[in-house]
KOLTORNU-901927 format. One line per 3 residues: their letters; for each residue x, z, y of C-alpha. Coordinates in steps of 0.5 Angstrom, whole numbers, plus 2048, in hexadecimal, padded with zeros to 3 digits. Each point is the difference from the previous one (the first is absolute). Layout:
A) X/Z/Y; ... $
This chain:
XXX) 8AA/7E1/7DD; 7FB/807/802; 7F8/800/7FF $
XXX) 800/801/807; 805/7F9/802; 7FC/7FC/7FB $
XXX) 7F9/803/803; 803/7FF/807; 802/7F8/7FF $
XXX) 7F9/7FE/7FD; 7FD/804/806; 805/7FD/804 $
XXX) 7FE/7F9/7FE; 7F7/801/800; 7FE/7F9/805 $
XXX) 7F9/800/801; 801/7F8/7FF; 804/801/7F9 $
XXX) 7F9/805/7FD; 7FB/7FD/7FC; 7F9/800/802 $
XXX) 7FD/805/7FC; 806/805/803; 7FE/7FE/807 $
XXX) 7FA/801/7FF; 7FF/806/7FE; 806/803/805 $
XXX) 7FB/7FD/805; 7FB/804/7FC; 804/807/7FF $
XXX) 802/7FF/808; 7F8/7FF/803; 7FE/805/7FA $
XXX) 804/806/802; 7FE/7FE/807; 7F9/802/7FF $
XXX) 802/805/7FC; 803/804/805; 7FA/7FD/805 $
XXX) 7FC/805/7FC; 803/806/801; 801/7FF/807 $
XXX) 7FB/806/802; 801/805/7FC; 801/806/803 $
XXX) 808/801/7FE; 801/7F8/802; 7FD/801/807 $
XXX) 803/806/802; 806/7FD/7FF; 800/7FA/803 $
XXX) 7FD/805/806; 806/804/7FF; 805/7FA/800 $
XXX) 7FC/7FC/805; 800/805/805; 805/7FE/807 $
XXX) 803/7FA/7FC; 800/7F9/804; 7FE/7F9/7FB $
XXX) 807/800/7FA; 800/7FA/7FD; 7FD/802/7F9 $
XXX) 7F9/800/7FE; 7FB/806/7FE; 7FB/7FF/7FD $
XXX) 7FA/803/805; 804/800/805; 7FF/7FB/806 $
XXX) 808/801/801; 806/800/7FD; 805/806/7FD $
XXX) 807/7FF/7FF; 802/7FD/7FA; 801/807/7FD $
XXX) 7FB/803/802; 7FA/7FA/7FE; 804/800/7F8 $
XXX) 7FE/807/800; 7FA/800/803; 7FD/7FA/7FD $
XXX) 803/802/7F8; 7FC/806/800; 7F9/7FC/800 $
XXX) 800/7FC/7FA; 7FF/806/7FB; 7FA/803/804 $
XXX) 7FB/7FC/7FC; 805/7FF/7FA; 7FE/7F8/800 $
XXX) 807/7FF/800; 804/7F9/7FB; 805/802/7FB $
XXX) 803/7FE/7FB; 7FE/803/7F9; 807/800/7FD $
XXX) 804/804/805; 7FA/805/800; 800/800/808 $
XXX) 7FE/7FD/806; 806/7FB/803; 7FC/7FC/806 $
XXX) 7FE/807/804; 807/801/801; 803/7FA/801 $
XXX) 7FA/7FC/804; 800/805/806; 808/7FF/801 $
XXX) 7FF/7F9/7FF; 7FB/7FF/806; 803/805/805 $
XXX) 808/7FD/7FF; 7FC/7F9/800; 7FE/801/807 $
XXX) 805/802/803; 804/7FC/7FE; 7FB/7FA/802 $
XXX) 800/7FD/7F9; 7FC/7FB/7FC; 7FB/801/7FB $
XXX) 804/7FD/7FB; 806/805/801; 7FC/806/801 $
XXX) 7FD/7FE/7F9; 806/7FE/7FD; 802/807/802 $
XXX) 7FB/803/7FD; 801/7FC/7F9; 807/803/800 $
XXX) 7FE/806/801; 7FB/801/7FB; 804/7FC/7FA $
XXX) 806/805/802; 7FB/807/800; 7FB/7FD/7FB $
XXX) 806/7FF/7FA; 803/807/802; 7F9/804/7FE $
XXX) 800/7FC/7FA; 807/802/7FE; 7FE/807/802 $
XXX) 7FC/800/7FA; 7FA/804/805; 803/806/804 $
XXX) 802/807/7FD; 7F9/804/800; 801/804/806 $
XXX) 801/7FA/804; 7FB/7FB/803; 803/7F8/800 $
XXX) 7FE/800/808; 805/801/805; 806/800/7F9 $
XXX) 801/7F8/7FF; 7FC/7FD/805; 806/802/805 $
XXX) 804/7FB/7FD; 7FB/7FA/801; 7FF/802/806 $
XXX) 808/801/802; 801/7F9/7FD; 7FA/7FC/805 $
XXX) 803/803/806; 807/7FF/7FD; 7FE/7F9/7FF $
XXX) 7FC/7FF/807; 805/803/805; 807/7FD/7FB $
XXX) 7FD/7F9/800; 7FF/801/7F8; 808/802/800 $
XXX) 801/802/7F8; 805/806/802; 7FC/802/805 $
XXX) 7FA/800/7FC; 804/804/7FA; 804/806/805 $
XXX) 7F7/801/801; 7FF/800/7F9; 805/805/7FF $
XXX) 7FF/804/805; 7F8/801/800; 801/802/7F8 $
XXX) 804/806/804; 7FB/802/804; 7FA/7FE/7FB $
XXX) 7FB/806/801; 7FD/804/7FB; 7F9/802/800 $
XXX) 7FC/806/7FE; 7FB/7FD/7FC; 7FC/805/800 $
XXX) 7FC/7FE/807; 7FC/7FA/7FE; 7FC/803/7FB $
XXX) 7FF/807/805; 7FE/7FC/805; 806/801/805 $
XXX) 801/7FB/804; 807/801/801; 7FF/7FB/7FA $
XXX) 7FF/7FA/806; 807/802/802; 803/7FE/7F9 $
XXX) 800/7F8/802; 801/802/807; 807/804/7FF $
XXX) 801/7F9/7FB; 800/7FA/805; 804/805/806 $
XXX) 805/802/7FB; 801/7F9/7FE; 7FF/7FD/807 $
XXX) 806/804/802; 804/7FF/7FA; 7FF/7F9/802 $
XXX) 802/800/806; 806/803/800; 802/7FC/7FA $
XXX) 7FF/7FB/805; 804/802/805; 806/802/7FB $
XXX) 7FF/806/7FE; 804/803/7F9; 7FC/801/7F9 $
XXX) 802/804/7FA; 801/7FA/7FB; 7FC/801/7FA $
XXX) 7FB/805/802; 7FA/7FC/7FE; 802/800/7F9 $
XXX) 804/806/800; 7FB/805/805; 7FA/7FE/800 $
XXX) 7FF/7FD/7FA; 800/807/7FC; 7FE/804/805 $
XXX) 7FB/7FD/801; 7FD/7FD/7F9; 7FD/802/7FC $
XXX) 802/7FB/7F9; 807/7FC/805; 802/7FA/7FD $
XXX) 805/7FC/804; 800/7FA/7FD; 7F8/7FF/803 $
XXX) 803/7FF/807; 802/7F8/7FF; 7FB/7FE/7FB $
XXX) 7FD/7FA/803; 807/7FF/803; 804/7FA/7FF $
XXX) 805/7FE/804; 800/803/806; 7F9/7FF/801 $
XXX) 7FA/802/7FD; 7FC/7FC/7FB; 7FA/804/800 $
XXX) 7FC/802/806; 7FD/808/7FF; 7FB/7FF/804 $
XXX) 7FC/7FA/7FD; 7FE/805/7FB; 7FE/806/805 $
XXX) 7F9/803/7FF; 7FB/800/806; 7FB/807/7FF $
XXX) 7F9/7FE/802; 7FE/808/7FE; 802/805/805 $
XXX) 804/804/7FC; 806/802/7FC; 802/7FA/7FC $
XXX) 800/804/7FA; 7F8/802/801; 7FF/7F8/800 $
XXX) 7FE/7FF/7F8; 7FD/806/800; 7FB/7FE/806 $
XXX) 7FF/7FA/7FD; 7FE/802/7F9; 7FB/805/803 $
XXX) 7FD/7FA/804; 800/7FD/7FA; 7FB/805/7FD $
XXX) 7FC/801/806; 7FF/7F8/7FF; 7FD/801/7FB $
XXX) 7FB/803/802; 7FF/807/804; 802/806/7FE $
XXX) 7FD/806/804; 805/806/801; 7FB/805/7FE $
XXX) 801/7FD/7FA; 807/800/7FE; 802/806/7FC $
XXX) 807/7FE/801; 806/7FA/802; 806/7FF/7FC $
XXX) 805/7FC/803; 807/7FE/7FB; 805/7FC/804 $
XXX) 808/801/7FF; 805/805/803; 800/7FE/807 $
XXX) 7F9/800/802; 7FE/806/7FB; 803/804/805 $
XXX) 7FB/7FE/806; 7FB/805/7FC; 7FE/804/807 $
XXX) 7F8/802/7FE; 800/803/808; 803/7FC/806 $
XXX) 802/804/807; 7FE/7F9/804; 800/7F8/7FF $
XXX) 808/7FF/7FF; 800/804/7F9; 7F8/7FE/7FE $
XXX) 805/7F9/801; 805/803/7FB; 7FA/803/7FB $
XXX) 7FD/7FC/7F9; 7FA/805/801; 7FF/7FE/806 $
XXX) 800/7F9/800; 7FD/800/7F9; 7FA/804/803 $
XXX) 7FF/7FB/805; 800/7FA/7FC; 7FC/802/7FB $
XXX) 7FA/803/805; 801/7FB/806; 801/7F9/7FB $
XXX) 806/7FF/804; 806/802/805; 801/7FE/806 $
XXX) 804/802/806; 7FC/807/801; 7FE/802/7F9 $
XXX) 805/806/801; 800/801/806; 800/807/803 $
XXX) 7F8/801/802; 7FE/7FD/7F8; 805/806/7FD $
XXX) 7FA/805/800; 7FC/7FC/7FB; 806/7FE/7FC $
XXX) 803/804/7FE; 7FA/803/7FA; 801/7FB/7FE $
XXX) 807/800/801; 800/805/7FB; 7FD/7FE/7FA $
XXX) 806/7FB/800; 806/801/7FC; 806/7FC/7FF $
XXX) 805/800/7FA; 806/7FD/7FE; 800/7FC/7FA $
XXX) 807/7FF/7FF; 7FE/7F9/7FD; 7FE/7FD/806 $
XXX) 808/802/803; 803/7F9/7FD; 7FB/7FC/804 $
XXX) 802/803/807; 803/7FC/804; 802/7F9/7FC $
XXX) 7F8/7FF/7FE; 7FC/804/805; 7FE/807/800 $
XXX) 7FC/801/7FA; 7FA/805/801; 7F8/802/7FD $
XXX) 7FB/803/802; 7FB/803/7FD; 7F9/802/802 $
XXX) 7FD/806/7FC; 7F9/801/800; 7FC/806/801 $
XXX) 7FB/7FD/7FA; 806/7FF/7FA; 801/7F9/804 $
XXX) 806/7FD/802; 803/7FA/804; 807/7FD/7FF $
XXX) 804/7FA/804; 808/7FF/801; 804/7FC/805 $
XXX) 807/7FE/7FF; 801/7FD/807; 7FC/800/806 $
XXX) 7FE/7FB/805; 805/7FD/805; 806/802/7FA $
XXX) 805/7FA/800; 7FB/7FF/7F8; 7FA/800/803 $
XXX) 802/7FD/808; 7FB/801/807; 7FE/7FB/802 $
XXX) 803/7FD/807; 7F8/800/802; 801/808/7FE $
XXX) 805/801/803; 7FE/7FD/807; 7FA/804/800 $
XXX) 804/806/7FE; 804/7FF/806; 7FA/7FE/805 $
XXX) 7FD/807/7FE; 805/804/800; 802/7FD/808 $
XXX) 7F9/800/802; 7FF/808/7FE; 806/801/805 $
XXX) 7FF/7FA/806; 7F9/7FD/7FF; 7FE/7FA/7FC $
XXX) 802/7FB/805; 807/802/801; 801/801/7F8 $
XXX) 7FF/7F8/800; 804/7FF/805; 805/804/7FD $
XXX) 800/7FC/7F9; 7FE/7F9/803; 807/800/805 $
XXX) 805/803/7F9; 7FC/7FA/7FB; 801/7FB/806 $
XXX) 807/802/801; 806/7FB/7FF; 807/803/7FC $
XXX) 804/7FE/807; 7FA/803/804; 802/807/804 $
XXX) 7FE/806/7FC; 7FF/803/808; 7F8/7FC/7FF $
XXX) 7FE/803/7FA; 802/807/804; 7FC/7FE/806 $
XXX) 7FA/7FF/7FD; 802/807/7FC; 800/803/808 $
XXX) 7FA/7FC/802; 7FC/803/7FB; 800/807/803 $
XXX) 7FC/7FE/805; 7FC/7FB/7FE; 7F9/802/7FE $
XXX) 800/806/7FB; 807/802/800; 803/806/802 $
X) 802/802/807 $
């Protein structure tokens, strides 16, 4: 039996009511969570333009967007909606596929979800299919090839699988033609523009969801796919280190016995998740008592392969300062924290002499240690007076190790809902999803989404 019938028989067979409580409520939390993530990119300038563009002449589609008051088409709310949740960089993972599942399958679940009139328990079900199914792919790619950035590439697939899923009522062959035929239409993406700060990065995912949208939704309707391109296309096209056999890991007949997203890590820090233990070691130090930036003489950050390559002493605005270990580091050594904001565009200036006196390097020792144990990283402060001050971190917080709480979580999605509604409607938005029912319609949850952007605070 083929990777992808095997994969396609356990998404198939995902009931919300056959999942183990840990696997459901981290499902409710990836959901609720990238949902505020995208909240917080809502009025960024490219996001706005085009929900302006899209908006313009349209009636009320039946697909929710986020900032608007009134629906898009499936079609378009999946591209729009996915491009919002890598403007803060505040988006879950799951740390041995080296890449982001939810950003990709969570827009494509909510808008098919709608359409189709379905409950949360299915919109969710959705969801876990597709990640389980994107998730095990990133892992047997081995990370992708160096030109190539993961967002846009499998996550297509999950996606496909979640829309295959909804409008299939879970048909397995429906749900492997979607697999295969995302796997031929995975993009691949100039890696580059993040650390440029280009903000067709915001696409990446975008172009992932519509791509497995449609994937799916012509599996659904019959559409013909070239058996084996998951395994035969995708795989070494895209991988980096492939191993096939990783696919159905965790799969046993027919089903799956172990749930990806129940291991997934959720950021608190706004940034690329390879920054994180880096941030938390310069947190550490400051911890321990100031340290003025006048008096530092240097910073040396080690860390593994892929975080050295975030190495940029100067950064054009607050997407590649996202993507810079001096930039963060800067930020957490002289502010004693990191928040949403500690990168953002107006505190570059300041930065980035500070910025320049960090340099990462690339110790080799550390490269066993990412992804299976964490990403592993020490920084080092030298001092201007012959002093020096030192910290390491393996993990970060939110990591599957060392997990953020349900009361962080909440008080991540309040204030990431609040920044673009207004506090009352992002405690709207949170109490009618935590009181929601599995058989309730997932259409509750996406009217409180809509009230929102007229509510007290929201965007007009």
């Amino acid at each position: 039996m083929s990777a992808a019938r095997e994969l396609a028989r356990a998404a198939a067979g995902v009931r919300w009511s056959g999942l183990d409580e840990p696997t459901r409520d981290n499902a409710r939390a990836v959901f609720l969570d990238t949902l505020a993530v995208m909240a917080g990119g809502v009025a960024r300038d490219l996001q706005s333009g085009l929900r302006r563009l899209l908006l313009a002449g349209s009636g009320d589609g039946p697909a929710t967007v986020l900032g608007a008051a009134r629906g898009l088409s499936v079609s378009e709310a999946v591209a729009l909606n996915a491009t919002l949740p890598t403007v803060l960089q505040l988006d879950e993972g799951y740390r041995l596929s080296r890449g982001h599942p939810g950003i990709h399958v969570v827009p494509v679940a909510l808008a098919v979800g709608e359409q189709r009139g379905a409950s949360v328990d299915e919109v969710l079900s959705a969801l876990v299919a597709g990640y389980e199914v994107a998730a095990r792919i990133g892992v047997a790619m081995g990370g992708t090839k160096p030109d190539i950035h993961p967002h846009g590439n499998w996550g297509a697939v999950g996606a496909a699988v979640a829309a295959a899923w909804l409008h299939s009522d879970a048909d397995p062959a429906a749900i492997e033609a979607a697999i295969d035929i995302a796997s031929g239409l995975a993009g691949r993406h100039d890696r580059r523009a993040a650390a440029r700060g280009a903000g067709m990065h915001h696409l990446w995912a975008s172009t992932g969801a519509h791509t497995g949208l449609i994937a799916g939704t012509a599996a659904a309707a019959g559409a013909s796919a070239v058996e084996g391109a998951l395994v035969d296309f995708l795989l070494p096209g895209s991988g980096a280190a492939p191993q096939p056999a990783l696919l159905t890991d965790g799969l046993r007949d027919g089903s799956f016995t172990r749930f990806l997203i129940a291991e997934n890590y959720f950021k608190l820090w706004a940034s690329c998740g390879h920054t994180h233990t880096a941030i938390g070691a310069a947190l550490e130090i400051a911890a321990h008592g100031p340290v003025p930036v006048e008096d530092i003489e240097t910073v040396e950050v080690r860390t593994f392969r892929a975080a050295s390559t975030l190495d940029a002493r100067t950064a054009e605005n607050a997407l590649a300062a996202r993507f810079s270990i001096p930039y963060v580091v800067a930020a957490a050594l002289r502010d004693g924290r990191f928040d949403d904001d500690s990168v953002e565009d107006p505190a570059l200036d300041a930065l980035t002499p500070i910025a320049a006196r960090v340099r990462v390097v690339h110790d080799e020792s550390m490269d066993e240690g990412y992804p299976e144990r964490g990403r592993p990283t020490t920084v080092t402060v030298h001092l201007k007076d012959g002093g020096s001050r030192s910290a390491e971190a393996l993990l970060s917080a939110g990591d599957p190790e060392t997990p953020a709480t349900s009361t962080e979580l909440e008080d991540k999605a309040l204030r990431l809902f609040g920044s673009a509604f207004g506090q009352t409607a992002a405690r709207e938005i949170v109490d009618r999803w935590n009181g929601l029912g599995a058989s309730a319609s997932i259409t509750q949850l996406s009217g409180a989404l809509r009230r929102a952007v007229a509510s007290e605070g929201g965007l007009s």
